[in-house]
C-alpha positions in Angstrom: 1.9 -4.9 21.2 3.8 -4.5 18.3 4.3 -8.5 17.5 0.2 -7.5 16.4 1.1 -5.4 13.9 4.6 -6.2 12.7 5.2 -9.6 11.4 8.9 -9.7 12.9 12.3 -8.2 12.5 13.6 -10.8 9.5 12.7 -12.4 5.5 11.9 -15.6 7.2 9.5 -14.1 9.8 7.7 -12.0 6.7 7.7 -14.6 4.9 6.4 -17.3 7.7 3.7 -14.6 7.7 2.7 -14.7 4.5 2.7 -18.4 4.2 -0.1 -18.2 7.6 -2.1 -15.9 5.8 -2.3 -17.4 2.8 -3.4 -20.8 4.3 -6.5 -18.3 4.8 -7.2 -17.3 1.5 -5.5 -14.0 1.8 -2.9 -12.4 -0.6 0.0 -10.4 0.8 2.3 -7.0 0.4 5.2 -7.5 2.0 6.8 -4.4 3.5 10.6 -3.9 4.7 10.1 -1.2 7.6 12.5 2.0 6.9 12.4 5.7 5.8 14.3 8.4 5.1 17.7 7.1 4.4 20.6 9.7 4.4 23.0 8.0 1.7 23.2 6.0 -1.4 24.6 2.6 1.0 21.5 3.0 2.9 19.3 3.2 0.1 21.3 0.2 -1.7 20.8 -1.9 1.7 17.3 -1.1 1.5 17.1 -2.3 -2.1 18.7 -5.3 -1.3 16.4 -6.8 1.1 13.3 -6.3 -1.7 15.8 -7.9 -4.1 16.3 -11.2 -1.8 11.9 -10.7 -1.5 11.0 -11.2 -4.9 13.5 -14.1 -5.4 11.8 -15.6 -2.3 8.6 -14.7 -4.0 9.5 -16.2 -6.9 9.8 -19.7 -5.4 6.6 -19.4 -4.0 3.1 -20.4 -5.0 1.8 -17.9 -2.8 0.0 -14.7 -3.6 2.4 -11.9 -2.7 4.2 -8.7 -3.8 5.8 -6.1 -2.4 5.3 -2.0 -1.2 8.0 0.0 -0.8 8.6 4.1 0.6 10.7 6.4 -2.0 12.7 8.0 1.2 13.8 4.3 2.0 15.1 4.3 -1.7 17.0 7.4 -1.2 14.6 9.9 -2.3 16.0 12.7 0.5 19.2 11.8 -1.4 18.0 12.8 -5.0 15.4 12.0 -7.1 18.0 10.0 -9.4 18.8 8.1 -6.8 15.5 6.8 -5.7 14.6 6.4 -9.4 17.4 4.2 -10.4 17.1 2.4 -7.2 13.5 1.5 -7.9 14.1 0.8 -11.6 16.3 -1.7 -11.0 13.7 -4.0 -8.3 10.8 -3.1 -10.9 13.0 -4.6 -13.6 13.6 -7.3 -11.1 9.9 -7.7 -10.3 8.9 -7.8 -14.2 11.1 -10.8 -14.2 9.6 -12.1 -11.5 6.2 -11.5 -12.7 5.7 -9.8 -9.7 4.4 -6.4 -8.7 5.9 -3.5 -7.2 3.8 -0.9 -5.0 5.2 2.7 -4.1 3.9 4.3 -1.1 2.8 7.5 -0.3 4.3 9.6 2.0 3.2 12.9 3.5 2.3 16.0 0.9 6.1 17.3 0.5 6.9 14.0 -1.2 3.6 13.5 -3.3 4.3 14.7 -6.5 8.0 13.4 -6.9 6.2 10.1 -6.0 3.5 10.5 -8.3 6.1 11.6 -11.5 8.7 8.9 -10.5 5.8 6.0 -10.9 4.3 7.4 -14.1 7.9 7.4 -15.9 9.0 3.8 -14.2 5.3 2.9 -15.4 6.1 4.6 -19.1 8.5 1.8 -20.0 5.8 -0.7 -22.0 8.0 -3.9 -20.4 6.9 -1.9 -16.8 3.3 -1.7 -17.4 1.1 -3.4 -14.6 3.9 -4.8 -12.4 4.0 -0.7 -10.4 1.8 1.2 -9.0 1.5 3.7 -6.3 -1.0 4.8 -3.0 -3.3 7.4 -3.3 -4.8 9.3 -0.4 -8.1 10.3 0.0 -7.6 12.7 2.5 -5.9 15.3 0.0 -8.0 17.8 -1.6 -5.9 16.8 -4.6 -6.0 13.4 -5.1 -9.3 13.0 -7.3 -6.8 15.4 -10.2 -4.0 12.9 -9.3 -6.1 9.5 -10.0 -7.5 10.9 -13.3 -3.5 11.7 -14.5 -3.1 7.9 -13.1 -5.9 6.5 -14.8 -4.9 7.8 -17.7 -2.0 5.5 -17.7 -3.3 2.6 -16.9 -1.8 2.7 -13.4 -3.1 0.5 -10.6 -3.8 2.1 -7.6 -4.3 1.3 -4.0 -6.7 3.9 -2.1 -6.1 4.5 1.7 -7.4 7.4 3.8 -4.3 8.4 4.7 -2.4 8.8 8.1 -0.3 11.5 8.1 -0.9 15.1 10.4 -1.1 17.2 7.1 -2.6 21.4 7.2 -6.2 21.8 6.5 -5.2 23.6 3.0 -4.7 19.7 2.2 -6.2 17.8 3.5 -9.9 17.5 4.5 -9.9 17.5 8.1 -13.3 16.1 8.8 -13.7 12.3 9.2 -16.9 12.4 7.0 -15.2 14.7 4.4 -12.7 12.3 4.2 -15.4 9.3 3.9 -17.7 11.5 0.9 -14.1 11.6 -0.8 -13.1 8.2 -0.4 -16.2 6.7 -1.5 -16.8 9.2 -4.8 -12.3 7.8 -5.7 -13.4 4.3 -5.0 -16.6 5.2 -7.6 -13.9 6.2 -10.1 -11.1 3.4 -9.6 -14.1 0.4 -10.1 -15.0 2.1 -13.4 -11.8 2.3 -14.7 -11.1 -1.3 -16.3 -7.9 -1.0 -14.1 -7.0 -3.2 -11.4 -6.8 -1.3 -7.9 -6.9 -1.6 -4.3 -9.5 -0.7 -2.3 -7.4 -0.2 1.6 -10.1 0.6 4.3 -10.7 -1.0 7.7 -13.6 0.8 7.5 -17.0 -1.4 7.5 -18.6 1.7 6.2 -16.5 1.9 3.3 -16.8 -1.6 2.1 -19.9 -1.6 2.5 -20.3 1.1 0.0 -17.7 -0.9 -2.3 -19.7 -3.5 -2.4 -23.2 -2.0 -2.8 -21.6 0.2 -5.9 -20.2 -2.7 -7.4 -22.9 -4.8 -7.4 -25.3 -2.3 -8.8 -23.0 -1.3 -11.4 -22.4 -5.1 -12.5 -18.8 -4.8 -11.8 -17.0 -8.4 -11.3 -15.4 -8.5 -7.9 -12.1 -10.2 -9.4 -11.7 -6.7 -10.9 -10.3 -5.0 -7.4 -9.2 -6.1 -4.0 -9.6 -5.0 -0.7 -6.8 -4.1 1.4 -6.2 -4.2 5.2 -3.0 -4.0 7.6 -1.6 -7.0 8.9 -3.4 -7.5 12.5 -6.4 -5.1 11.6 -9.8 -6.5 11.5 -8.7 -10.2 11.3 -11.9 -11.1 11.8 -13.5 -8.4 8.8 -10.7 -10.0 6.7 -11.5 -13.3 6.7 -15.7 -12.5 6.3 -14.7 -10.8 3.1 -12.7 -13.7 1.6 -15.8 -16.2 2.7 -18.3 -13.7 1.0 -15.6 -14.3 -2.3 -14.1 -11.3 -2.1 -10.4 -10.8 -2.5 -8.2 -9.8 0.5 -4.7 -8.5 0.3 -3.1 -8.3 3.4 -0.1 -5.3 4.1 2.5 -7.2 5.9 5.4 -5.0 7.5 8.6 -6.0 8.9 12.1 -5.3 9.5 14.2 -3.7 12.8 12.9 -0.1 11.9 9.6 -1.2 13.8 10.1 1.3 16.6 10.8 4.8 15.0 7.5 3.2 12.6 5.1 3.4 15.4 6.9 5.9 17.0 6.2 8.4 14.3 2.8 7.0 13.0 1.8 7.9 16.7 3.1 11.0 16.9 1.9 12.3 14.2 -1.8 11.8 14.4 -3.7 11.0 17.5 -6.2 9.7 15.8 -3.6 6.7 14.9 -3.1 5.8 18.7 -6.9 5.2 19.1 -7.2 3.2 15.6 -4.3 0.8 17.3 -5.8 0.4 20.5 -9.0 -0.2 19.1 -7.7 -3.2 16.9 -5.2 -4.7 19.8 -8.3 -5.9 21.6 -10.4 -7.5 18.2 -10.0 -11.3 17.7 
């Protein structure tokens, strides 16, 4: 089951991915699986493997970044840590001409995430080559992407799937939708370039209706779906001439991944299940 979601444990088998994918029109994240490191080796290992990913990158025509989690980097460590760690593959990424995307973790890491990105993203050499994930599940997050807009940060928008208290996050599924679609509103106005993540026809739907009625150019944003997930919804939206990025994880850390992904939020399991059985 996991072989659906996970493109393999090594570079070649991410990158063998990527090359599939893009043969279908679709653009890539690549993801190195791995969390929550415990010292500065770990977080130098992790580094490493991003570092041999953009080189890769580099020597290929295809369309392709990478996304990255701060604990991987060495946040649980020390902020310094996971902020010199990250520096140096955004520096690495500039010369590149690449793109580096933080992810977000659960609420006890948001703000560090948030402050790290805007400071990487404060050095003018830096500017459009990070960004970060926003969730729309947090009662907070509409504050958080005006502070990022402000900066001219790109962001991507997910739902979010971490088990987080209701003084949070919004705990209703159509809560979470009114939220999502009112931050999506707000990213396509912006000028900035951001990514829209939903598997959600629902969603895009509503993307693409708002949009289209307020002229917006559809090279302006993306949509964004996990490796695996709606195959099918990703390759419509690339024939309708829509843009498609693709979130491609990998790596031996694919267990404790789903195993904690699953755990949780039940609401995960089903999502999974749901999408095994979809061409």
């Amino acid at each position: 089951m996991s072989s659906r979601f996970v493109a393999g444990f090594r570079i070649e088998d991410a990158l063998s991915a990527a090359d599939n994918l893009a043969a279908q029109g679709l653009a890539v994240t690549l993801d190195s699986l791995g969390e929550n490191v415990s010292t500065p080796a770990q977080a130098r290992n992790s580094a490493q493997i991003y570092h041999w990913l953009l080189d890769a990158l580099a020597k290929s025509k295809i369309d392709a970044n990478v996304s990255l989690k701060l604990t991987q980097m060495g946040m649980d460590i020390g902020h310094d840590v996971a902020f010199q760690t990250v520096s140096t593959l955004v520096d690495h990424a500039v010369q590149a001409n690449s793109f580096v995307r933080v992810d977000m973790e659960g609420t006890p890491y948001t703000q560090a995430t948030i402050d790290l990105v805007r400071k990487l993203h404060a050095k003018p050499a830096n500017r459009g080559h990070v960004g970060v994930v926003i969730q729309a599940y947090l009662r907070r997050s509409a504050g958080d992407i005006a502070n990022l807009l402000s900066d001219g940060i790109r962001i991507r928008l997910c739902k979010g799937a971490y088990q987080e208290p209701a003084e949070l996050a919004f705990p209703e599924k159509k809560d979470v939708d009114t939220n999502f679609v009112a931050l999506t509103e707000t990213l396509l106005k912006s000028g900035v370039f951001h990514g829209i993540a939903t598997h959600d026809p629902a969603m895009i739907d509503a993307t693409k209706n708002f949009a289209r009625a307020q002229r917006i150019d559809p090279a302006s944003f993306e949509f964004q779906m996990l490796y695996g997930v709606r195959r099918d919804l990703q390759r419509s939206l690339v024939q309708e001439g829509y843009k498609v990025r693709v979130y491609v994880p990998f790596g031996e850390e694919w267990y404790p991944y789903f195993m904690r992904r699953l755990a949780e939020r039940p609401a995960n399991v089903l999502f999974l299940a749901k999408n095994f059985f979809r061409k």
